[in-house]
C-alpha positions, 0 to 999 in steps of 0.5 A: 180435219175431222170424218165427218167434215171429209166425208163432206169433202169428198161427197162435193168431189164426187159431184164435181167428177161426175160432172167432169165425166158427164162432159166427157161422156158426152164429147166420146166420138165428137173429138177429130184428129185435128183436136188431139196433141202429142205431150210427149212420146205416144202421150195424146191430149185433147181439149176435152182433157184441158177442159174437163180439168178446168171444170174441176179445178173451179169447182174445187177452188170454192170447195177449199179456197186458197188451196193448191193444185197438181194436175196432168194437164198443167192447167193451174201451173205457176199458181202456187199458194205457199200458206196453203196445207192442201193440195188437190191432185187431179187427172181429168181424164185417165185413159185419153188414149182409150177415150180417143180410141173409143174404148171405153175404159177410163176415168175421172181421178181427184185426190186431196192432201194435207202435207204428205197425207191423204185426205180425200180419194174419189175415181169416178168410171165414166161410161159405168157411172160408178164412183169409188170413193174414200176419206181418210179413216171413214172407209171405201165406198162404191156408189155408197156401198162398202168395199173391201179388197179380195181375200185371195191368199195364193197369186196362182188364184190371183188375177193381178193388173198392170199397165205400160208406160209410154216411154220406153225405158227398162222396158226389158225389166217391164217384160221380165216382170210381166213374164214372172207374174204371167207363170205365178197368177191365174191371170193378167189384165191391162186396162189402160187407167190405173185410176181404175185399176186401183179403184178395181183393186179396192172392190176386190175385181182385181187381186192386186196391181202393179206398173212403174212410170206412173205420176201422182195424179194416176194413184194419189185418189186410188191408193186412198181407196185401197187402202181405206178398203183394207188393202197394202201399197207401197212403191218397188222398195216397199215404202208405204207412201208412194204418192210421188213414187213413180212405181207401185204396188197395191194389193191385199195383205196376203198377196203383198209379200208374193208379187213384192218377191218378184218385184225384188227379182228384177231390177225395175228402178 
């Protein structure tokens, strides 16, 4: 696709998760114990997610017709086009635990893909009404301003991001980790939306970011916009297309070598 037919793309996408989150937004305190899921260990659903995925995915299916779809919630699962180059990766809500908690930190994440490469990556912040948002060589973008990764060259000035998986594997390396990051930077946050980690990491809030266990649909639109934003991303091994990794690292060039060096230092895969 040519820039500027993606710049359309992603303007059509943006709408569709403002959308998404204006459903959301409206739903925070409505949603009763009775509503909420366990998917798997610690890992809440509620209809709010499967419905706000919905709404997504018919938006997106007259965006580019025929395409196909991976989601957080499975709501399009067994629908599968094999004569289609492009994929749609979406999680409706990133952060349900916080918006079930009343914490308002979480977000609306679609990324589109042609084959292995990023086309499209939009993370919209529900309760800010921000949107973040890139296409492939067009630049990133925060509301229609231009954005950059931060220009902070040592970790002991960095503020650096992270999460924590809800399964408890290697959770010995996770706190190793985190020990050696916590003496190296002048600081760590824990937000519970990687979505918004990386999208905070593309403006420059954040220095850097990091977690292991994640899915595509938590960094496929992200790792877009940070690199649209001049930013470096691997997964733990270095390799430069972690879409389907399930570890990551974003940050800007010059922190790149210093977190990947304790990355190195502990085995997390």
């Amino acid at each position: 696709m040519e820039k500027q037919q993606l710049e359309q793309i992603c303007a059509q996408v943006v709408v569709s998760a403002k959308q998404a989150g204006t459903f959301i937004r409206d739903a925070l305190g409505q949603v009763t114990d009775d509503d909420i899921q366990e998917k798997e260990l610690h890992s809440l659903v509620s209809y709010v997610d499967l419905n706000a995925e919905k709404m997504i995915v018919a938006f997106l299916r007259n965006v580019i017709p025929e395409s196909n779809f991976i989601t957080e919630e499975h709501t399009t699962s067994g629908e599968v086009n094999s004569n289609s180059r492009y994929t749609w990766i979406i999680d409706p809500l990133d952060g349900t635990t916080n918006f079930l908690k009343g914490i308002p930190i979480f977000s609306v994440s679609i990324a589109l893909m042609c084959e292995e490469e990023l086309l499209v990556g939009v993370v919209y912040d529900i309760m800010s009404d921000v949107s973040y948002y890139a296409w492939a060589g067009g630049g990133a973008f925060q509301n229609g301003h231009s954005i950059h990764v931060s220009s902070v060259a040592q970790l002991d000035h960095a503020i650096i991001a992270t999460g924590f998986p809800y399964a408890r594997k290697k959770m010995e390396a996770i706190a190793d980790l985190l020990l050696l990051i916590l003496k190296e930077a002048r600081g760590v946050r824990r937000l519970g939306s990687a979505a918004l980690d990386l999208a905070y990491t593309a403006c420059g809030r954040f220095d850097g970011y990091y977690e292991t266990q994640i899915n595509a649909w938590d960094v496929a639109a992200g790792i877009l916009i940070v690199r649209e934003a001049g930013g470096q991303v691997s997964d733990f091994k270095g390799a430069g297309n972690p879409v389907f990794s399930t570890h990551i690292l974003a940050t800007n060039p010059k922190l790149y070598p210093q977190i990947m060096n304790l990355i190195k230092q502990v085995d997390m895969i």
